[in-house]
N, C-alpha and C positions, 0 to 999 in steps of 0.2 A: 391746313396741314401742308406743312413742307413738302415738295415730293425729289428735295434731294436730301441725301443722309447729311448730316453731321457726325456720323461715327460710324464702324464697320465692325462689327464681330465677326472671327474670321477662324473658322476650325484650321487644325494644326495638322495630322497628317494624312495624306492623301490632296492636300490642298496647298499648305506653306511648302512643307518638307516629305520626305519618303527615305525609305530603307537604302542603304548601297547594294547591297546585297539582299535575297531573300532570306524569311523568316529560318525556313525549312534550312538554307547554307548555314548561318549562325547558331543553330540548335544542335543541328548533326556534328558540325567540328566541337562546340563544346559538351557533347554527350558523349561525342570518343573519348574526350579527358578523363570524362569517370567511368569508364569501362562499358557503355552503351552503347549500341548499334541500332541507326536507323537514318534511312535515305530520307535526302532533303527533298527530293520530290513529293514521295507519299505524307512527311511533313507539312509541306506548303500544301496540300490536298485536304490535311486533316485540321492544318489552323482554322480558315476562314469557318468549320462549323463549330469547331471546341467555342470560339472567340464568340458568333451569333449566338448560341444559347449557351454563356456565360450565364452566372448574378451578376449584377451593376456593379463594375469598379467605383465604388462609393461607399466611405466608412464615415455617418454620421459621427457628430463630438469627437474625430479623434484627432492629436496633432501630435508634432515629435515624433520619436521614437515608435511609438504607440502604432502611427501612421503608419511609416516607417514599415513595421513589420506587419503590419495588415496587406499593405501593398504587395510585400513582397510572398505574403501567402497566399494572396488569392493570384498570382501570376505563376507561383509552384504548382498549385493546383491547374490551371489551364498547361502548363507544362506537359506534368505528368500524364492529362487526359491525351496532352497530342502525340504525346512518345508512346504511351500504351497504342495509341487506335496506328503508329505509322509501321511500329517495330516487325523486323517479317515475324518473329513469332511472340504474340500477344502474351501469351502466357508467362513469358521473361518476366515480364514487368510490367504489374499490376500499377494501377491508378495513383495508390498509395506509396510505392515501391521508390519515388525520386534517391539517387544517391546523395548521401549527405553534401550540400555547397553547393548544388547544382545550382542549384532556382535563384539563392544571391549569385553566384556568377555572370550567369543571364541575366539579372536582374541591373547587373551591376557595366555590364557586355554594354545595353542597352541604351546605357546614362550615359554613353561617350558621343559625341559630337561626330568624331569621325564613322561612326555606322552609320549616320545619316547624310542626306543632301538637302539642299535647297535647290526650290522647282528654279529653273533659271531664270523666268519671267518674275519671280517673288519680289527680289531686291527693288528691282526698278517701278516696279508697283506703290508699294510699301513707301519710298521714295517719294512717289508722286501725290500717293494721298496727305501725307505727312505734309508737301508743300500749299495743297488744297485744304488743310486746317481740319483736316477730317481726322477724328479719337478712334484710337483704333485698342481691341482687345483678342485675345485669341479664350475663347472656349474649346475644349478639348475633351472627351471621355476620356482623360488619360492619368497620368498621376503625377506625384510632386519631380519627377528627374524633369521635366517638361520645362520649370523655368529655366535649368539649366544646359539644357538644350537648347534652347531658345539665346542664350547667353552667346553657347559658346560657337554657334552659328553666325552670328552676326547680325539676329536677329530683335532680340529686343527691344536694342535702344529708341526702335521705333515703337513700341509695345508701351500702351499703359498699364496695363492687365492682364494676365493671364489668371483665368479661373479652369480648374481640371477636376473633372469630375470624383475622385479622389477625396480631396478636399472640401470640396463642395458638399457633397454629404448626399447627392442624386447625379444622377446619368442622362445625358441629352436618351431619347428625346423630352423627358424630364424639362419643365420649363425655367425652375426652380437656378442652373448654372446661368442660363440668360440673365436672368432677374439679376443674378451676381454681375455679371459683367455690366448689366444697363447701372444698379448701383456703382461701379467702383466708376463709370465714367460721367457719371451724373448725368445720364440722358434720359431720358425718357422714349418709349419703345417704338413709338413712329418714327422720331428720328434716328432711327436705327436701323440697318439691313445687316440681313446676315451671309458671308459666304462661306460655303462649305462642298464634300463632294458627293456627299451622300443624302437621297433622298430620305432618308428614316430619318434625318437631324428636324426637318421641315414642320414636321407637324410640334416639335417643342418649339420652335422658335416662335409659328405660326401661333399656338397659345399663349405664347408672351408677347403677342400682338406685331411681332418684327416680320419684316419682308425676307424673302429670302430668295437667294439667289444664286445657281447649280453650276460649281465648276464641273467641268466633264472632258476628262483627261483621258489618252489613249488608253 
């Protein structure tokens, strides 16, 4: 067994790229549009548990439009829980209660390039593996706006692959996105490492037999 890779799966955010701004700023200024109130703080307080005990962003068989609006339901839904649990008085607005457009706005807020960055050590990475003849893919729990975002960063053209869980039809740590990624670059899973920045990605990788290896950002 080889013990350098041939290829690198390489999670998207928290790792490639990250937010400009917080979740909780983005939510708050587009919640005022539709007559809501709620501070970006107690937001950013109440995402990171809405988001850990989600269901899987993962809609088996579905593509298109179909997709499409799956995505954008089950992200209304994580909305709605984080504006209900930030708002000072709960009782405003109930779980169910999103104003109509909200959720595609955000949804849509999202898919733009300019709310995101590139970590700044990415480029020159990316770069250098590419010149080392190493396949590189990104797996992501995340959904179909991701290839383009990936586009319109500048990030792709190094990119064989992008598989998101979405898509995929299962959620890291699911091993099931791996397996997608080692097919689309025709590797095989020893020769394969994965980098990511989250311990919970480790043990799906680790089932799909791939090494894995922990970025760990301030």
């Amino acid at each position: 067994m080889s013990t350098a890779p041939r290829g690198l799966l390489l999670d998207a955010m928290g790792t490639l790229i990250g937010l400009r701004r917080s979740v909780g700023s983005s939510y708050a200024a587009l919640a005022a549009d539709f007559g809501l109130t709620a501070e970006a703080d107690a937001i950013d307080r109440a995402f990171p548990r809405v988001y850990r005990e989600a269901p899987p962003l993962a809609f088996p068989g579905l593509d298109g439009e179909a997709l499409r609006a799956a995505e954008i339901a089950w992200w209304g839904a994580r909305i709605a829980e984080v504006l209900a649990a930030a708002r000072p008085d709960p009782r405003e607005q109930g779980a169910e209660g999103l104003p109509e457009g909200l959720a595609p706005a955000l949804f849509e807020h999202f898919a733009e390039p300019a709310q995101w960055r590139v970590y700044p050590e990415v480029p020159d990475c990316l770069r250098r593996w590419r010149r080392r003849e190493l396949r590189l893919a990104v797996v992501s729990n995340f959904d179909s706006r991701l290839a383009g975002l990936l586009e319109g960063l500048g990030l792709a053209e190094h990119l064989e692959a992008v598989v998101v869980s979405s898509q995929a039809g299962a959620a890291k740590p699911d091993p099931a996105p791996y397996r997608q990624a080692l097919a689309a670059l025709a590797l095989e899973p020893h020769e394969v490492w994965h980098v990511g920045d989250s311990p919970d990605d480790d043990a799906g990788a680790q089932a799909a037999g791939i090494r894995c290896l922990l970025v760990q950002r301030p």
